[in-house]
C-alpha positions in Angstrom: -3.2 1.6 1.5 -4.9 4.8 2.1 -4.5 7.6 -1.0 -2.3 10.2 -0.7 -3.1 13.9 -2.1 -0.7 15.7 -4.4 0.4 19.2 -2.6 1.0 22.2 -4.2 2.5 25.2 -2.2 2.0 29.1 -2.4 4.7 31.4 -0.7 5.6 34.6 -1.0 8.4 37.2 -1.8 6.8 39.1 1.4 4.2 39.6 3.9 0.6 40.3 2.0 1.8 39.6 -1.1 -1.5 37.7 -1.6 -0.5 33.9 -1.2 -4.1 33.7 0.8 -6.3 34.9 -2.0 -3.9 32.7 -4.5 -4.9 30.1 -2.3 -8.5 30.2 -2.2 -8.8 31.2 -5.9 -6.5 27.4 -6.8 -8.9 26.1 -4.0 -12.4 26.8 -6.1 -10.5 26.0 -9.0 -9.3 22.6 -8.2 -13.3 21.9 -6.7 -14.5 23.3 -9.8 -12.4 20.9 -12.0 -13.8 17.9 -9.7 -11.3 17.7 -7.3 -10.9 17.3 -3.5 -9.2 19.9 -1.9 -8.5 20.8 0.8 -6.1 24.4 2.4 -3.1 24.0 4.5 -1.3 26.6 6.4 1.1 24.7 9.0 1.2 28.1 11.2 -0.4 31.1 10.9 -0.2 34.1 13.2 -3.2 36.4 13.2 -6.0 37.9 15.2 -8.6 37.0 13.0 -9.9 33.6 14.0 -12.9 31.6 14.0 -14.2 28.7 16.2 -15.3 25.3 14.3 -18.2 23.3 15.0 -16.1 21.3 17.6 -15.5 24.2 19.6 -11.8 24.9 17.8 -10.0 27.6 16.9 -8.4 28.1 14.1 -7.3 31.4 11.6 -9.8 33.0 9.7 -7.8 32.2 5.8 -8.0 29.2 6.1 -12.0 29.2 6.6 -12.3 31.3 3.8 -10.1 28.9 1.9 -12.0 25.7 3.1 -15.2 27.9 1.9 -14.0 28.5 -1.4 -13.0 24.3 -1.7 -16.7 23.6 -0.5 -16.2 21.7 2.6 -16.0 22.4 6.2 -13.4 24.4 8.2 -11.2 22.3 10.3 -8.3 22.6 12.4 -6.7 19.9 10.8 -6.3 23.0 8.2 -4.7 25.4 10.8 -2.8 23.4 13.4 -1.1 26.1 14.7 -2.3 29.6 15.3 -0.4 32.5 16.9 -2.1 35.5 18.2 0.1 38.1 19.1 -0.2 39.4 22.6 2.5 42.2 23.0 5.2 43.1 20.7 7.1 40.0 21.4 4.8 37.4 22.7 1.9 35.5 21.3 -1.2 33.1 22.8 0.1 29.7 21.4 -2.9 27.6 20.1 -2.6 23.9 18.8 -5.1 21.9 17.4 -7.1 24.2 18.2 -6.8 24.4 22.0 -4.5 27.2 24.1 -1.0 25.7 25.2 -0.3 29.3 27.0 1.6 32.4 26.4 4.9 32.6 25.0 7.8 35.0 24.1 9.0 35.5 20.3 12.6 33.9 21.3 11.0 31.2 23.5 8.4 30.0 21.2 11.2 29.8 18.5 13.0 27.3 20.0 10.6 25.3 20.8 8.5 25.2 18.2 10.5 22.3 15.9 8.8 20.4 18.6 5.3 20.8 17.0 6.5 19.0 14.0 4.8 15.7 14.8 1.6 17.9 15.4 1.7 19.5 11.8 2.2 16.4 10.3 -0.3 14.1 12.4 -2.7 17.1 10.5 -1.4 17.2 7.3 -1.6 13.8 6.6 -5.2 13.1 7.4 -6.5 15.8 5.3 -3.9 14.4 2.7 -5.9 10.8 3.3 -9.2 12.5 2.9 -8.3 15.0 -0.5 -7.0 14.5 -3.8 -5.2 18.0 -3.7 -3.5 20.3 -1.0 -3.0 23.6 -1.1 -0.4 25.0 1.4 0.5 27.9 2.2 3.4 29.5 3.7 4.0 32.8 6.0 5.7 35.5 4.9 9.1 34.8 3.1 10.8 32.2 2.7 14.1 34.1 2.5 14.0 35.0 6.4 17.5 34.0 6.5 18.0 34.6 10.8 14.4 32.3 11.0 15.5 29.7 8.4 17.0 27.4 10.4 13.9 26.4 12.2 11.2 26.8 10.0 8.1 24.8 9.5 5.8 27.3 7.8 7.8 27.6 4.3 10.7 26.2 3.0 10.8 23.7 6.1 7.3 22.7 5.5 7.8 21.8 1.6 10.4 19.2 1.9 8.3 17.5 5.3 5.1 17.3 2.4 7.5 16.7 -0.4 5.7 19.6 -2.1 6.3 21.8 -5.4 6.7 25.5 -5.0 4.8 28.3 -6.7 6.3 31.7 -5.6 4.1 34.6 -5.6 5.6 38.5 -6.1 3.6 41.6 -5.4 3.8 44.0 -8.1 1.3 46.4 -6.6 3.9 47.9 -3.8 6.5 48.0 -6.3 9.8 46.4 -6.8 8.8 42.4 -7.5 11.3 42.0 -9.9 14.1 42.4 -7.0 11.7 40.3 -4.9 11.8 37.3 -6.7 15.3 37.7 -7.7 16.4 38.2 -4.0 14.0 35.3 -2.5 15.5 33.1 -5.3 19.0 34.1 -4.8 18.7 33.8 -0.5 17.4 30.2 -0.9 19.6 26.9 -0.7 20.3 24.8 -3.6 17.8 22.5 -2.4 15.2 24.9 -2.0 15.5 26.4 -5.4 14.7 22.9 -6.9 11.5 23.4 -5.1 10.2 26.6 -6.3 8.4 25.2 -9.8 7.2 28.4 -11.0 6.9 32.1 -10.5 3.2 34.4 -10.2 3.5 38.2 -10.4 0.1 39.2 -8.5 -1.6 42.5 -8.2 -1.0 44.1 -11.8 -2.3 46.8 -13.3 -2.3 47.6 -16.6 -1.1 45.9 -20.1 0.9 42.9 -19.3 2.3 43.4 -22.7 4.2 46.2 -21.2 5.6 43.8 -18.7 7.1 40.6 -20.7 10.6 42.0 -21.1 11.0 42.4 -17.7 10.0 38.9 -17.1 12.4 37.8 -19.7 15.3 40.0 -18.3 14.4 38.3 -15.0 14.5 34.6 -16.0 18.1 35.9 -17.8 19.6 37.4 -14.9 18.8 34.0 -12.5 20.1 31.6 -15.4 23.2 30.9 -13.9 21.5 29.3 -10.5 17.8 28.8 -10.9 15.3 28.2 -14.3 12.4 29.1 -12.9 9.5 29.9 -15.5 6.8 32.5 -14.9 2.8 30.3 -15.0 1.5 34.0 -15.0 0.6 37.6 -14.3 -2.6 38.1 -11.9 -4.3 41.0 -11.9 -5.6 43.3 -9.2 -8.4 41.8 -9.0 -11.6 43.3 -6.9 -13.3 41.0 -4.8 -15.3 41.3 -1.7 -13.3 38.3 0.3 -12.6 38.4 4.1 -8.7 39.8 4.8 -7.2 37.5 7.7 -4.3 40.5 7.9 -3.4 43.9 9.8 -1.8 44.8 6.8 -5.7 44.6 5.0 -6.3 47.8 3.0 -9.8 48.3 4.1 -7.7 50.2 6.9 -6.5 52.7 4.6 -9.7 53.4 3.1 -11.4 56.4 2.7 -11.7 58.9 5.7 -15.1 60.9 3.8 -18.0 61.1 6.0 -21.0 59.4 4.1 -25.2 59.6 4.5 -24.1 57.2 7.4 -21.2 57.2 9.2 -19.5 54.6 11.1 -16.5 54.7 12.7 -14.7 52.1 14.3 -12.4 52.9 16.7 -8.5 50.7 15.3 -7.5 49.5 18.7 -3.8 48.4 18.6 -4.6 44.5 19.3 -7.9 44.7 16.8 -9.3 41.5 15.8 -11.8 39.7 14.0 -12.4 43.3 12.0 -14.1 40.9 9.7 -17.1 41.1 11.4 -17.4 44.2 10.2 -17.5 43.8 6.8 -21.2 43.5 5.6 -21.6 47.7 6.4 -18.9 47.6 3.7 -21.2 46.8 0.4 -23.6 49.6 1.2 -22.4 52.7 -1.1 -24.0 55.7 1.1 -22.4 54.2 4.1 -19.0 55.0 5.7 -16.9 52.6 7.7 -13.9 55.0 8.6 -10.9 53.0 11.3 -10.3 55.9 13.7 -7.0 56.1 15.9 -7.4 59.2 16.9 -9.5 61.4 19.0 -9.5 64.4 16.2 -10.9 61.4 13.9 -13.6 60.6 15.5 -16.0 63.9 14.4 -19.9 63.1 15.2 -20.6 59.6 13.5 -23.9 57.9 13.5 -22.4 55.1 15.5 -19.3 54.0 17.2 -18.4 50.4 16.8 -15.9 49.3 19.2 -14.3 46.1 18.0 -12.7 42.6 19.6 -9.1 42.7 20.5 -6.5 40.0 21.9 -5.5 42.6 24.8 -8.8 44.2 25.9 -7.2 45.7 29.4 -3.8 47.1 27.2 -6.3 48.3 24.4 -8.2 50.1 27.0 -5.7 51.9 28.5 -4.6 53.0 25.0 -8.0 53.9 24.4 -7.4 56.3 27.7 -4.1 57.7 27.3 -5.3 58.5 23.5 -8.4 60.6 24.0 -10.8 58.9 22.3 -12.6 57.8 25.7 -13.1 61.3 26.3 -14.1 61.6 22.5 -16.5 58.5 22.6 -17.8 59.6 25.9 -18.4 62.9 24.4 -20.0 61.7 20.9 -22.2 59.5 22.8 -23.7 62.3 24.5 -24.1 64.0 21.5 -26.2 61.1 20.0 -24.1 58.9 18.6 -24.8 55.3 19.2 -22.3 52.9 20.5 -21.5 49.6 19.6 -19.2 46.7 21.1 -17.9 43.3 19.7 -16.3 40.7 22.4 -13.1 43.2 23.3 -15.2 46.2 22.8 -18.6 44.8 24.7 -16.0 44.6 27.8 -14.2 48.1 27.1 -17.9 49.4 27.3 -18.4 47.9 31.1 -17.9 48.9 33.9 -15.3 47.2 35.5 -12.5 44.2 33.7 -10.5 42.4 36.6 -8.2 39.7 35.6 -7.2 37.9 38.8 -5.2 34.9 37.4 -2.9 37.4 35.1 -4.2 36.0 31.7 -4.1 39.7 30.5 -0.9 40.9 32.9 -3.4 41.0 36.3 -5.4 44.0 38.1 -8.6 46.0 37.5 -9.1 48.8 35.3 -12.3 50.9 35.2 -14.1 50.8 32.1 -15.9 53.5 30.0 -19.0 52.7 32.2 -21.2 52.8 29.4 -23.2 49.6 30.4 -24.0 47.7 33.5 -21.6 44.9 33.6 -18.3 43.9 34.8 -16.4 41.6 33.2 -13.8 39.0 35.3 -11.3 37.1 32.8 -10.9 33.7 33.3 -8.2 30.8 32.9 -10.4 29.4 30.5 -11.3 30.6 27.0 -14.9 30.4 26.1 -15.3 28.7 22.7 -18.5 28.0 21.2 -20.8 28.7 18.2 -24.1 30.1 18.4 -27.6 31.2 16.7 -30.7 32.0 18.0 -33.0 35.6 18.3 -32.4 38.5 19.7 -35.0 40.0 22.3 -35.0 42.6 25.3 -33.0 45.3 23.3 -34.2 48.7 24.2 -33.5 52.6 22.1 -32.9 53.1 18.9 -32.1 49.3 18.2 -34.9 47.6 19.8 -36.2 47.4 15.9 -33.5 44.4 16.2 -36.1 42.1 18.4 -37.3 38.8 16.8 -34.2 39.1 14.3 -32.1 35.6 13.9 -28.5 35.7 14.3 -25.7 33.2 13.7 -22.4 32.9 14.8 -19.5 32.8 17.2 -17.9 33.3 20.5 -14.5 33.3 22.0 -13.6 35.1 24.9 -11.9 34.7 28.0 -13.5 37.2 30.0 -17.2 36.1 31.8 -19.2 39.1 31.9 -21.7 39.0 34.8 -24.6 36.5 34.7 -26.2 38.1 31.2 -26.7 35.3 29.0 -28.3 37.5 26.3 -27.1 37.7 22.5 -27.0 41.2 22.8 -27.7 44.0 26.0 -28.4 47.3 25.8 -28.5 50.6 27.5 -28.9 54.1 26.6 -28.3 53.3 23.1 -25.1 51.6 23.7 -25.2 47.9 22.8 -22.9 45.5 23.6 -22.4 41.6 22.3 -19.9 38.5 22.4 -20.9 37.3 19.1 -18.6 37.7 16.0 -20.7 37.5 12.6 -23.8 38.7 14.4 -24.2 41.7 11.3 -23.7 39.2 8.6 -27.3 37.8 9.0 -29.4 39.1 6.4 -31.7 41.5 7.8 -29.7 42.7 10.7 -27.3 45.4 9.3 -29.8 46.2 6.8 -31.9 47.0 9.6 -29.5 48.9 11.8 -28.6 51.4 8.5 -32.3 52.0 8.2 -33.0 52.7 11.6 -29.8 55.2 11.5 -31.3 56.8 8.2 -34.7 57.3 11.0 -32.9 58.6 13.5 -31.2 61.3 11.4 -34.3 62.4 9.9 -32.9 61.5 5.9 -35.0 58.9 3.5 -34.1 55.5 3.6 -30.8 54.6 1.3 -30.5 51.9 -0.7 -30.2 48.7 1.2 -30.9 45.3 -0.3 -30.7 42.3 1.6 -28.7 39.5 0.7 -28.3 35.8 1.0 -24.5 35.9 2.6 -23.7 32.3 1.3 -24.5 33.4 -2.6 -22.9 36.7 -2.1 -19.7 34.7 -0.7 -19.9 31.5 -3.9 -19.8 34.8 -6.1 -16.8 36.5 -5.1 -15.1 33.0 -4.5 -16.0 32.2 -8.2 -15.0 35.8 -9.4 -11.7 35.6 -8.3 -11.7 31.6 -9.6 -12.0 33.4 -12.8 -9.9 35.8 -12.7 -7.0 33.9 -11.4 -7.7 31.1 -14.4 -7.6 33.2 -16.9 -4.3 34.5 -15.3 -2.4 31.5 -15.0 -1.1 28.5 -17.1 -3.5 26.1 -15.2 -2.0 22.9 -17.3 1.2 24.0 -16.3 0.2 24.0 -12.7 -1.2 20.6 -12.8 1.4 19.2 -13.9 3.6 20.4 -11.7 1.5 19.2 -9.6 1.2 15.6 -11.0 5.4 15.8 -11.3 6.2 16.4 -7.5 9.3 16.9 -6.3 11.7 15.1 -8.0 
């Protein structure tokens, strides 16, 4: 008889309340304590994804959480992943492969029906692990979606799984949080919830122990839930999956070199992005506005699940005019997937995968881009040659990474094209090669006349085990890890 892993399950009082991080910290714990693991998330709905080795998509948090158990990402981790087209409709993607466009209120009641897929996944990485981590979406105390959920409460009893409930402390209020999710659960479901985290503290927890006393007092009469610990805020350099990810919010101050990347409303995969991040003297500012944008050193136009939409926001906004403008001025323009299109000259969409029509783009480089009924879905590596301007420095570099589009752009099969200084590419992850954004700060320091700034290179995959350890430690030392296992070792009663 084939083993069976023991689950555990993270969920939250609210949306980014940090059950991803929680995840991937138990994740490198569990590996580091000689376990099999393996992530879970039954459905996730973001637009940061990531294509396997197989040619599948899946969410981005659960790669990062497959990286921090040491093993492979697989779809088998992600079997269903929404990416939200408009306000109220999403591109429905199952086992990795599109099933098609779908309205909020149609996918809701048809999506009980994906059951048998969630479990078909579930229970081969559950023959293939000695531990489970799943994690749920939002709260679990969406009372109006309760009734057909498969993401939280729903997916702990169909894995039989023990509940840790994590509060954030950091936006205020978690004590309410945790009483209200407790409170708006089912009998049932509050036998499932094992134990309570507060995440995201700062300060003395000293200073916070009466409140979690008061806490456990004030739910005695329906739930005896105990508290396995008080996580700090921890800092760690660790890919965000969410729109809610603060490196949004950060600071607007203009640095030795600026970058500014223009927030279009459908962004995605702004994880590519990151490595310009660990560089001190550099500035990654998200722009949404045309007064925003100032005189930057470069422009880095992003992917996006709705490139034509996006575009016309781009329009109607003022920043075309403003990039248009900064471009003549000097500023060097960059575009990832949705952005390399944008930058085109043309985007027709003749079988309505993006509502139907044609739409001008900024012109900026010679290529017209026709989307397609299929998505293109593919990893890649190779070198990149035939850049001209300030970038052609980037010739004979490697690159790794990945595509997925479903817009064809022309006949160009190069990694990246070039013209004028504006650069455009389909690959997500192309900067996180070593010597590539190294190389493009540098060549920015040239162009502006200033000495070099300090930029090291770095092996991505050490950088990466650091942080996942980093926050391995941070969340031990945080949490009553014998508790947790056994918990884990009870079940559900």
């Amino acid at each position: 008889m084939p083993k069976k892993a023991k689950p555990i399950m993270i969920q939250g009082t609210m949306s980014n309340a940090g059950k991803s991080l929680t995840v991937a910290a138990l994740c490198r714990i569990f590996k580091q304590d000689g376990y099999k693991v393996a992530p879970f998330k039954s459905q996730n709905m973001a637009l940061n994804s990531f294509i396997t080795e197989e040619g599948l998509e899946m969410g981005r948090a659960q790669v990062v959480q497959a990286e921090a158990a040491g093993i492979k990402p697989s779809v088998l981790m992600n079997p269903i992943l929404l990416k939200p087209t408009t306000d109220v409709g999403s591109q429905v993607i199952v086992n990795g492969e599109v099933r098609g466009n779908m309205r909020a209120v149609e996918y809701f009641k048809h999506k009980t029906e994906l059951i048998p897929d969630i479990m078909k996944a579930y229970n081969t990485l559950a023959e293939e692990n000695d531990i489970i981590v799943i994690e749920g979406a939002g709260s679990p105390a969406e009372i109006n979606l309760k009734s057909a959920d498969i993401v939280n409460m729903g997916m702990a009893k169909m894995a039989n799984s023990p509940v840790l409930l994590v509060g954030d402390i950091d936006r205020g209020g978690v004590f309410a949080q945790l009483f209200g999710t407790i409170a708006l659960l089912d009998e049932d479901e509050r036998r499932m919830v094992r134990g309570m985290i507060i995440n995201k503290f700062r300060g003395d927890v000293e200073i916070l122990k009466p409140g979690l006393d008061m806490l456990r007092e004030k739910m005695a009469d329906f739930a005896d839930i105990p508290f396995v610990g008080v996580v700090p805020y921890t800092h760690v350099d660790i890919d965000d999956e969410d729109s809610l990810s603060e490196r949004f919010n950060s600071s607007k101050i203009q640095k030795a070199i600026d970058i500014a990347v223009i927030k279009l409303p459908r962004i995605s995969n702004f994880t590519d992005l990151a490595p310009f991040e660990r560089y001190e003297n550099v500035s990654l500012r998200y722009i949404t506005s045309a007064h925003e944008l100032k005189n930057p050193d470069m422009i880095i136009i992003p992917g996006t699940k709705s490139t034509i939409s996006d575009l016309r926001w781009l329009r109607q906004s003022g920043l075309e005019a403003a990039i248009l403008k900064a471009h003549s001025n000097g500023s060097v323009v960059f575009g990832i997937c949705g952005g390399y299109q944008i930058l085109g000259e043309r985007l027709c969409d003749p079988y309505m995968v993006e509502g139907g029509g044609e739409i001008d783009g900024l012109g900026l480089l010679p290529i017209t881009t026709v989307f397609e009924k299929e998505k293109t879905r593919t990893q890649t590596s190779g070198t990149i040659a035939g850049l001209d301007g300030i970038f052609s420095s980037l010739n004979g570099l490697s690159y790794t990474g990945y595509e997925i589009h479903m817009g064809k752009s022309g006949n160009n099969i190069a990694p990246v094209i070039s013209k004028n200084n504006v650069y455009g590419t389909y690959i997500h992850g192309i900067f996180d090669e070593s010597d590539i954004a190294p190389e493009i700060i540098q060549t920015l320091c040239r162009k502006k006349g200033i000495d070099s700034i300090s930029v090291e290179t770095f092996n991505v995959t050490e950088y990466k085990e650091s942080q996942y350890n980093k926050l391995a430690e941070s969340v031990r030392n945080s949490l009553d890890m014998d508790m947790i296992y056994k918990i884990i070792e009870k079940g559900v009663d």
